[in-house]
C-alpha positions as CSV (number, residue, x, y, z in Angstrom):
1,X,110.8,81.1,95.6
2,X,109.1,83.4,92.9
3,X,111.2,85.2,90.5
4,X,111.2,89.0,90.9
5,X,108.5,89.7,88.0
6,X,106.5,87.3,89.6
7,X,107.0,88.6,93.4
8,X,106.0,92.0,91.8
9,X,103.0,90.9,89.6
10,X,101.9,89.3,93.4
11,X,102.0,92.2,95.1
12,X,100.1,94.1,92.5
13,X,97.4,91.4,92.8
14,X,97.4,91.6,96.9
15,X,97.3,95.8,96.6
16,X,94.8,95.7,94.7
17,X,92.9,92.9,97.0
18,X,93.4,95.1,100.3
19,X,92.0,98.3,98.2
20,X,88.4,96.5,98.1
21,X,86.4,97.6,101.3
22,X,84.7,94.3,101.6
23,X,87.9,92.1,102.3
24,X,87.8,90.3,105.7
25,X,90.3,91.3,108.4
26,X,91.9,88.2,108.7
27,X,92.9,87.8,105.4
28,X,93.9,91.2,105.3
29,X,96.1,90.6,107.7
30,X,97.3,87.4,105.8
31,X,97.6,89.5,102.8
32,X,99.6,92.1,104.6
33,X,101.8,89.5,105.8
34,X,102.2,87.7,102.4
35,X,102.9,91.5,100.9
36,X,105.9,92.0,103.5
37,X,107.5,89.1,102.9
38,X,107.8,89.5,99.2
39,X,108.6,93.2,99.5
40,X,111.7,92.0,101.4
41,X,112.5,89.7,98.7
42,X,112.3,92.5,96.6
43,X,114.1,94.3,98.3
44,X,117.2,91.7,98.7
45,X,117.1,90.9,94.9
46,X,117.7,94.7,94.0
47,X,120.2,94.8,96.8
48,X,122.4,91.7,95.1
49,X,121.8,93.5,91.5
50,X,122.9,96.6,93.1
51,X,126.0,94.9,94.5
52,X,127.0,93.1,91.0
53,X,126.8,96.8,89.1
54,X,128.8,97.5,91.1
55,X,131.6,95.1,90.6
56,X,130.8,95.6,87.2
57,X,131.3,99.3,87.5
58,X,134.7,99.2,89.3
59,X,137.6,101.0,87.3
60,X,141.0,99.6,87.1
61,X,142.1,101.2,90.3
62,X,138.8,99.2,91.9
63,X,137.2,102.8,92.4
64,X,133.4,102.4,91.9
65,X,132.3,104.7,89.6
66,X,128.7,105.8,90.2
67,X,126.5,107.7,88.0
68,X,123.0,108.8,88.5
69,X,120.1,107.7,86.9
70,X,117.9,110.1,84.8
71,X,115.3,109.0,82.3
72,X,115.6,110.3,79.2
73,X,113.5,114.1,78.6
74,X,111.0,112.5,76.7
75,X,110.4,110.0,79.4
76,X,111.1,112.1,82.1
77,X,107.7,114.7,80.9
78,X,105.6,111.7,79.9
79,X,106.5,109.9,83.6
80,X,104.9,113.9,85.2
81,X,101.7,113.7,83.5
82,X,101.1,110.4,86.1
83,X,101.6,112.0,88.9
């Protein structure tokens, strides 16, 4: 199994694969596929990090204490011009 970097370095590769116009349909399909299943391992990695924040974020009366995430205002106007 890939680590996460890698999983989302290959999915950068097959996006930009599928984004040609002269890619075959069947390995469009196959790339689709491979795509899916990495985004789900993704997904399940995040979901396990999420879960041990959590635990790490528990008070002493095992509240969770959640905060929301905000980038920094320098970031937050550089990460608009992108858009």
């Amino acid at each position: 199994m890939p680590t996460f970097e890698e999983a989302i370095k290959r999915l950068e590769e097959i996006v930009n694969e599928l984004e040609k116009e002269d890619v075959p349909l069947e390995k469009s399909l196959a790339l689709f596929e491979e795509g899916v299943k990495l985004s789900r391992f993704c997904r399940e990695k995040l979901d396990a990090v999420e879960k041990k924040i959590d635990i790490l974020l528990k008070d002493e009366k095992g509240l969770i204490r959640r905060e929301p995430f905000s980038f920094p205002p320098e970031e937050t106007a550089n990460r608009s011009k992108d858009y």
